[in-house]
C-alpha positions in Angstrom: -8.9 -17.2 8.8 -8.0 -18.0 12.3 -4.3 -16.4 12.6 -4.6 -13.5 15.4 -3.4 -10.7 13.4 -0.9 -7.4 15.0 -0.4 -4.0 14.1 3.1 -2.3 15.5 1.9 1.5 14.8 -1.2 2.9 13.8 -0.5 5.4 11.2 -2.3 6.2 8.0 -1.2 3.1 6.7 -2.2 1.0 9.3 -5.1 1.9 9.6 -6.2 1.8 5.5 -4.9 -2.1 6.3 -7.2 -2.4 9.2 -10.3 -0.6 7.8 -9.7 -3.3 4.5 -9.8 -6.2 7.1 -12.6 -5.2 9.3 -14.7 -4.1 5.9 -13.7 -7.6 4.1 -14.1 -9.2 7.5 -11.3 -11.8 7.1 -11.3 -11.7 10.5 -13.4 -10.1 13.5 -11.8 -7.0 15.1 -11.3 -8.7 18.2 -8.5 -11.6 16.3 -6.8 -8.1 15.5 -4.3 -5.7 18.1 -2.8 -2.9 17.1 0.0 -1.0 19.4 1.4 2.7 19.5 2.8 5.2 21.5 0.8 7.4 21.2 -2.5 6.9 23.1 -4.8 9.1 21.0 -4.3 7.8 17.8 -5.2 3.6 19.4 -8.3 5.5 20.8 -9.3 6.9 17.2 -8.3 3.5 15.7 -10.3 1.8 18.6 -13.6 3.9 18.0 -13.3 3.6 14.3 -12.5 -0.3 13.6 -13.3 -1.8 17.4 -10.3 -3.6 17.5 -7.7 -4.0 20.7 -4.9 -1.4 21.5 -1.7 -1.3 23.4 0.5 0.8 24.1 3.2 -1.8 24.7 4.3 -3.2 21.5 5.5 -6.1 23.0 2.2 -7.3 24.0 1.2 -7.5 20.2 3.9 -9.8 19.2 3.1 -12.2 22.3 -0.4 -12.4 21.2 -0.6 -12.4 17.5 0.2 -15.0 15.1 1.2 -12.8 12.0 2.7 -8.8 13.2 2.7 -6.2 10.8 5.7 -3.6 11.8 3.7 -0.1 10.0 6.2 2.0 11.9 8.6 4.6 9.8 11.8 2.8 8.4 14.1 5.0 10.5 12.8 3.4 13.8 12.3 -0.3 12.3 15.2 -1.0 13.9 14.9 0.0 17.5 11.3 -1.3 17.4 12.2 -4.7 16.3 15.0 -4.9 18.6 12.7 -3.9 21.8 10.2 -7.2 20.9 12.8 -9.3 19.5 12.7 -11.6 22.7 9.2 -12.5 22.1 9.7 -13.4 17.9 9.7 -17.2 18.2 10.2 -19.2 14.6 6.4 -19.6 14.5 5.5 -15.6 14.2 5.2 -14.6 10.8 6.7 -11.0 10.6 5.6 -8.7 7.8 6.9 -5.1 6.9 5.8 -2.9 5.0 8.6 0.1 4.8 10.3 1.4 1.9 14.3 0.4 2.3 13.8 -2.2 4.8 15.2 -5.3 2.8 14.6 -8.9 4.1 18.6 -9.0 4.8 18.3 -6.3 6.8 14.9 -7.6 8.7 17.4 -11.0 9.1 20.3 -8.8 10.8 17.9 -7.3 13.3 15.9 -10.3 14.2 17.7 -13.6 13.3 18.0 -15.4 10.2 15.9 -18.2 11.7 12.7 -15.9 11.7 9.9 -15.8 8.8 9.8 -12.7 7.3 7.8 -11.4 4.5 8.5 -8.2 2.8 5.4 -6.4 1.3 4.4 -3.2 0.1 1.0 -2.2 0.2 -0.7 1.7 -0.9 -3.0 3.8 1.1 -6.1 2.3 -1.5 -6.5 -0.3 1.1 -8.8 1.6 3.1 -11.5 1.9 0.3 -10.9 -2.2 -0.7 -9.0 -1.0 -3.8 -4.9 -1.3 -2.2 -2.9 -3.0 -4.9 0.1 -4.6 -2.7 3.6 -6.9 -3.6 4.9 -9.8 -1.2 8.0 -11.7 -1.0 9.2 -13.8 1.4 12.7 -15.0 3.2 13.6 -19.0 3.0 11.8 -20.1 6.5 8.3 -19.0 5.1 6.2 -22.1 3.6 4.4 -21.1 0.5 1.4 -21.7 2.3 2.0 -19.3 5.4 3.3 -16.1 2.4 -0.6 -17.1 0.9 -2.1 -17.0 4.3 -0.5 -13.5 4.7 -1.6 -12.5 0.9 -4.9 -13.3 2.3 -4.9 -10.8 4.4 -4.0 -8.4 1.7 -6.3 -9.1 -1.1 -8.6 -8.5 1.6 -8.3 -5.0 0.9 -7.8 -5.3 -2.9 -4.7 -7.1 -5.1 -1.5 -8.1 -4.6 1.3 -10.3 -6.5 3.7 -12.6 -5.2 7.3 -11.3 -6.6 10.9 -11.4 -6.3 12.5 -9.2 -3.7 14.3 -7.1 -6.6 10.9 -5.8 -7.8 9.6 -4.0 -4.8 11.9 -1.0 -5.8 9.4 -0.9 -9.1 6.4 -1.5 -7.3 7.2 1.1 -5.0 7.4 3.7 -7.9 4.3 2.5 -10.3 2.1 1.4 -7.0 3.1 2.2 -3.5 4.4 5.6 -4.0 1.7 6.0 -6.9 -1.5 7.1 -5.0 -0.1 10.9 -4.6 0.6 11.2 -8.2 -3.1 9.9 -9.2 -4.5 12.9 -6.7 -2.6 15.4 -8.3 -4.2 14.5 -11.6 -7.1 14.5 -10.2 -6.4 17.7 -8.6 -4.8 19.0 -11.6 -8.1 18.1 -14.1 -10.4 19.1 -11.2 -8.6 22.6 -11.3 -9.2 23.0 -15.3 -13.1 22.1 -14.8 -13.2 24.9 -12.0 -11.1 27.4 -14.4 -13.9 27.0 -17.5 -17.1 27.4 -15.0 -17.7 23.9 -12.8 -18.2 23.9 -8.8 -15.4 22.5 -7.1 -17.1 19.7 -5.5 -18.8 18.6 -8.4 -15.4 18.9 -10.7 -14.1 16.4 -8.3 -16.2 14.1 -8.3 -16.4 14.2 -12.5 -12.3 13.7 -12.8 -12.0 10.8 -9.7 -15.0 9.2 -11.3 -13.1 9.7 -14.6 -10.0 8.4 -13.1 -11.3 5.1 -11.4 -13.3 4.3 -14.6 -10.5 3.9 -16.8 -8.6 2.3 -14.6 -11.3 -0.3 -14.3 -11.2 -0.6 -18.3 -8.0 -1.2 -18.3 -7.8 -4.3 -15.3 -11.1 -5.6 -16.7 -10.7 -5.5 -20.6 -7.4 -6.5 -21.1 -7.0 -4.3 -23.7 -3.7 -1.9 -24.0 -4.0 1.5 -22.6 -3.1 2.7 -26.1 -6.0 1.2 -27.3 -8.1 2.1 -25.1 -7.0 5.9 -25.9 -7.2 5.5 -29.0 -11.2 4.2 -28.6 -11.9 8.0 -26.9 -10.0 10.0 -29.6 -12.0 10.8 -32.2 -10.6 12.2 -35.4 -10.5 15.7 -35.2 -12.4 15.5 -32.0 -11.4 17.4 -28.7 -9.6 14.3 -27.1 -7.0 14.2 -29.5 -6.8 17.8 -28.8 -6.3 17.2 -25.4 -3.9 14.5 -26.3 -1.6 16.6 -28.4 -1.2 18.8 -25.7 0.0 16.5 -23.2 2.2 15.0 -25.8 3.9 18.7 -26.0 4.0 19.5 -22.7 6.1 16.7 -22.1 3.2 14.5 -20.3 4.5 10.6 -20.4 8.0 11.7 -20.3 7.2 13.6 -16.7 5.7 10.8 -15.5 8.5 8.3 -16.3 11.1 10.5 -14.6 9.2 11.0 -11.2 8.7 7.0 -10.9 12.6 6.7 -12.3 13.4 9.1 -9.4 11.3 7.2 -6.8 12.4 3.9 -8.1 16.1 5.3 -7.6 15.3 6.7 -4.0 13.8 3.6 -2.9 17.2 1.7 -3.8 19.2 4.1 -2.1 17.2 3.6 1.3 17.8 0.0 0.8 21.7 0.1 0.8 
């Protein structure tokens, strides 16, 4: 890829993002320019990933091809207004905040800008980010694959409609802390019936990435695939029955419901 790629912000998930491009090496840390505000956090992004910083936001949009607003939605606004005179209807701008429609992106910026909404998880940083794009009516098909590009350079992503992202927020974006709780949660259990802690860690993420692999590389249903582990009258169906009485599935379908519902609120 030759498109000069910029950061706005430098936060955890900016730099998961970076750390996926530099490791993939879609491009060389020199195409890429990340600014912020805050000098010490460009200096740790700097020594980590080698890439250029600025403190001046504006400098980013002049002198990248595709900008990437990772700023916090509540301030999307007055960051995009303070480089909107450098947004010409060749820059591709992607966000990546919960709330932040592509209407809303239009009403700040212009409706004559391309703007592609995505929604990428913290994964990125290991390779493994699983992201959604969609894209307003002045991005070509080939610029919104040029930009997924970028972001199955640090693991999937999906072309979908703009109604979706409220789901993929809930089942992917948001996803990642309810994953380390389980871990967390079965790492706890191991530790209660004798294990170290670092090594009951490592035994319930290993557990965790392994059958999430099965599942992306078999095809097969996750019920099936459960149903392969449980033995009759063996301990996982134990296990199983347990989680089936403590209300397990049904938990987890509320707390996505009630991030799914959160993320449409922030959107109105």
């Amino acid at each position: 890829m030759n498109k000069k790629i910029g950061f706005i912000g430098s936060g955890n998930m900016a730099k998961a993002m970076i750390g996926g491009i530099v490791k993939s090496k879609l491009v060389s840390p020199d195409m890429i320019t990340a600014s912020d505000l805050n000098q010490s956090m460009l200096d740790a992004v700097n020594n980590e990933f080698k890439i250029n910083t600025t403190t001046d936001s504006s400098e980013v949009v002049k002198n990248s091809d595709i900008i990437i607003v990772a700023v916090k939605p509540n301030v999307y606004d007055i960051v995009l207004n303070s480089v909107n005179e450098f947004i010409d209807s060749k820059k591709i701008i992607v966000t990546i905040a919960a709330g932040k429609t592509i209407e809303s992106i239009e009403g700040v910026i212009g409706c004559d800008k391309k703007i592609i909404r995505t929604m990428p998880n913290t994964p990125a940083l290991v390779n493994e980010g699983m992201s959604c794009l969609c894209k307003n009516k002045n991005v070509t098909d080939e610029e919104l694959n040029v930009v997924k590009d970028i972001f199955t350079s640090f693991g999937k992503a999906e072309i979908v409609p703009e109604y979706l992202v409220d789901s993929v927020i809930g089942v992917s974006g948001s996803a990642p802390a309810y994953v380390f709780m389980f871990i967390e949660a079965m790492a706890d259990a191991a530790v209660l019936s004798g294990m170290p802690r670092t090594q009951a860690y490592t035994f319930a993420a290993q557990a965790v990435m392994g059958s999430a692999k099965m599942v992306l590389e078999t095809g097969k249903h996750p019920g099936e695939l459960k149903d392969m582990v449980c033995s009759p009258g063996g301990t996982t169906i134990e296990a199983v029955k347990t989680l089936e009485e403590e209300g397990f599935r049904a938990a987890v379908i509320k707390a996505i419901e009630k991030c799914i519902e959160k993320s449409r609120v922030m959107s109105k």
